[in-house]
N, C-alpha and C positions, 0 to 999 in steps of 0.2 A: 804339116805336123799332125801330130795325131790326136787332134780336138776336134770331139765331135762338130759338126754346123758351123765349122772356120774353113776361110779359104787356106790351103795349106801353100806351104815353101813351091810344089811343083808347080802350081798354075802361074808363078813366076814367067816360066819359061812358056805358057802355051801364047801370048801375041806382046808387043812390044807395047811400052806405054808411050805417049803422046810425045811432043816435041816438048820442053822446057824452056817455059817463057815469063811466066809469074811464080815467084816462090816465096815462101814461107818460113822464118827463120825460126828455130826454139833453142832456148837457152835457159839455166837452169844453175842455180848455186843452190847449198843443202844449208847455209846459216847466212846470216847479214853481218854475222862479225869479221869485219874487212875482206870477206868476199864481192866481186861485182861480178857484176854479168857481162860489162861492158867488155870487157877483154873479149869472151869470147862471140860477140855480136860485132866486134870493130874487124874482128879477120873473116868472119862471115861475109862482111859487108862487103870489103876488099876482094872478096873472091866472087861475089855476084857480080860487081862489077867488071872483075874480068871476064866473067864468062858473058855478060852482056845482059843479063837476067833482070826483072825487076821485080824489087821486095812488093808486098800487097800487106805484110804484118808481120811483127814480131811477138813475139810469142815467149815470155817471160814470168818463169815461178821464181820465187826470191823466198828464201828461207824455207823450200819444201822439202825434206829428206829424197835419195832417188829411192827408199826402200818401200816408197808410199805412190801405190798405181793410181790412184783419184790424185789429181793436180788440176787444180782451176784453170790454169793456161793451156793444160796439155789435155783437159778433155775440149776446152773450145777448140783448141787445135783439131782434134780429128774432127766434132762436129763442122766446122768448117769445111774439110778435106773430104768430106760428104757430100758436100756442098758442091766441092769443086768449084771452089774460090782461088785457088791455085794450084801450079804443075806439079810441086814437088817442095817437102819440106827439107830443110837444109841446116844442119846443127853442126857443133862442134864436134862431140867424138860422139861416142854409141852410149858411153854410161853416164851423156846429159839428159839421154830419151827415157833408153829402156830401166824399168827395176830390175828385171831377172831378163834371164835367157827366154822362159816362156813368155813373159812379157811383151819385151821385144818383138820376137815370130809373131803373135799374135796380131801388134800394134804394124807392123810391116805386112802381113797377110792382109790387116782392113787396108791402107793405104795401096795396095793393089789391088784390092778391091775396088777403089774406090778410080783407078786410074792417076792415082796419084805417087810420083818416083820420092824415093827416098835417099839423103846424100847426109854422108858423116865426114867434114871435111879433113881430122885428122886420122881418120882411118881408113883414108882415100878407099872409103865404098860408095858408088853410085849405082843403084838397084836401077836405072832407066838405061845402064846401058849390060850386052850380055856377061862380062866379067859380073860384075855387080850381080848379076842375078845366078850366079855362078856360088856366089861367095855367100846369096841369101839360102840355098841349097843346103851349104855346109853348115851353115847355122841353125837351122831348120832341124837337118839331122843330130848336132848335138844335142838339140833340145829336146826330139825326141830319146836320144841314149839319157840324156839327165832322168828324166819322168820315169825311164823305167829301171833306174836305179833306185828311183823313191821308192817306184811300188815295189817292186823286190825289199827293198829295206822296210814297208811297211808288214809285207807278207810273213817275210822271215822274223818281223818284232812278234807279231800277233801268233804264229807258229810257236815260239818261243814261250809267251804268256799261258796258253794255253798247255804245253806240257809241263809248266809250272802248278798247273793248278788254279791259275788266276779265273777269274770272273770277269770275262769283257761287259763292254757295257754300261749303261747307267745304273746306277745303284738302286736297288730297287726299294721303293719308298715303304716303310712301317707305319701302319695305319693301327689304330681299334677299332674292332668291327664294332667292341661294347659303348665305345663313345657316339660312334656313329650311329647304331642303336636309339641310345638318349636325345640324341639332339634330331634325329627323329620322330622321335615321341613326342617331344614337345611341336612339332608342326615345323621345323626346318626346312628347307628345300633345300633337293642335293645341291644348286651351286653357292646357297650361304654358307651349308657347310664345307664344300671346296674352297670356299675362303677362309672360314675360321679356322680349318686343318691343314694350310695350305700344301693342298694337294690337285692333282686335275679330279676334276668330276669320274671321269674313265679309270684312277685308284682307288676311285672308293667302290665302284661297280667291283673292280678286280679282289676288294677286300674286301665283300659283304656274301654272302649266300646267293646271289643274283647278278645276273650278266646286264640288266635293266631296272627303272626305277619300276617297272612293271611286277617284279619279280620273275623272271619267265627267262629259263635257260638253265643254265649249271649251277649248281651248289657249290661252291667254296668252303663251308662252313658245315658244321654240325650241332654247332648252338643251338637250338629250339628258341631259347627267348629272343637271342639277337634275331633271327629268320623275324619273329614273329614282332618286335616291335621295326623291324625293316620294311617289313611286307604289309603292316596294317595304315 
């Protein structure tokens, strides 16, 4: 994919992963009201068992939405699979893993990174064999068409704004140079008064006659007494 310093969909296909011997189950419901998890860890189980495999951990969030990438089981999950505490993690379908499409790619890009296969038993994908990494390809590539749908749809918004007339950007802060001035005078230091106006210290530089508490650089101003109770 096309994230920077990630391993992407193609290195899939550059060597095969390991044989699949210890695996890892994750399972995931979005509330506790009469959701279990169980259902989908009992056909899990069933299907290690055929295939001969054996569990090392199950790996269960219980009331986490999938729209939220931080999940307490699902980041020990991957820390683990860094570890290489197991072959391969093993879930129900793709939308108890992944939040999004880039998610996803991503979360399966570190798991081959890591030498570790990835299997979705209802959506009979298993990345450790060449189909599988066939079908992680395809995904790979929508995920890149998604991203640059965005940015095109962010390009074309911001195009848009600006032959409107609009002003991108942060708002830009209204300061008094005369108040600043005052509290000045009286012996302030610019970051008490970045706190009593709250503003960054670097707005009030940008609103006063001076680039520095030194005075020294551009003029902003043409006040005379503000320059001069700023600068004494």
């Amino acid at each position: 994919m096309a994230v920077s310093n990630r391993t992407t969909a193609s290195s899939l296909t550059q060597e095969p992963l390991a044989t699949i011997a210890r695996v890892a189950l994750y399972a995931r419901v979005s509330t506790l009201n009469g959701q279990d998890p169980e259902m989908q860890l009992s056909e899990l189980r069933e299907y290690v068992s055929r295939r001969g495999w054996t569990i090392t951990t199950e790996y269960v969030d219980q009331g986490v939405s999938g729209s939220k990438e931080s999940r307490p089981q699902l980041n020990q999950l991957m820390a683990d699979a860094h570890r290489r505490k197991f072959d391969a993690v093993l879930v129900w379908k793709i939308d108890r893993f992944g939040r999004s499409l880039k998610h996803l790619v991503n979360a399966l890009a570190d798991l081959s990174a890591y030498g570790v296969a990835f299997v979705s038993l209802r959506d009979n994908l298993d990345l450790s064999t060449p189909s599988g990494r066939l079908m992680f390809q395809i995904i790979g590539a929508m995920a890149e068409f998604e991203r640059s749908l965005i940015q095109e749809r962010v390009r074309a918004g911001l195009r848009n704004a600006r032959a409107k007339g609009k002003r991108l950007g942060r708002p830009r802060s209204d300061v008094d140079p005369s108040r600043i001035a005052a509290l000045r005078a009286s012996g302030a230091p610019w970051r008490a008064i970045s706190r009593e106006m709250g503003v960054g210290v670097a707005t009030l530089y940008r609103a006063v006659p001076v680039a520095s508490p030194a005075c020294e650089g551009r003029t902003l101003s043409s006040e005379p007494a503000v320059i001069a109770s700023i600068c004494s």
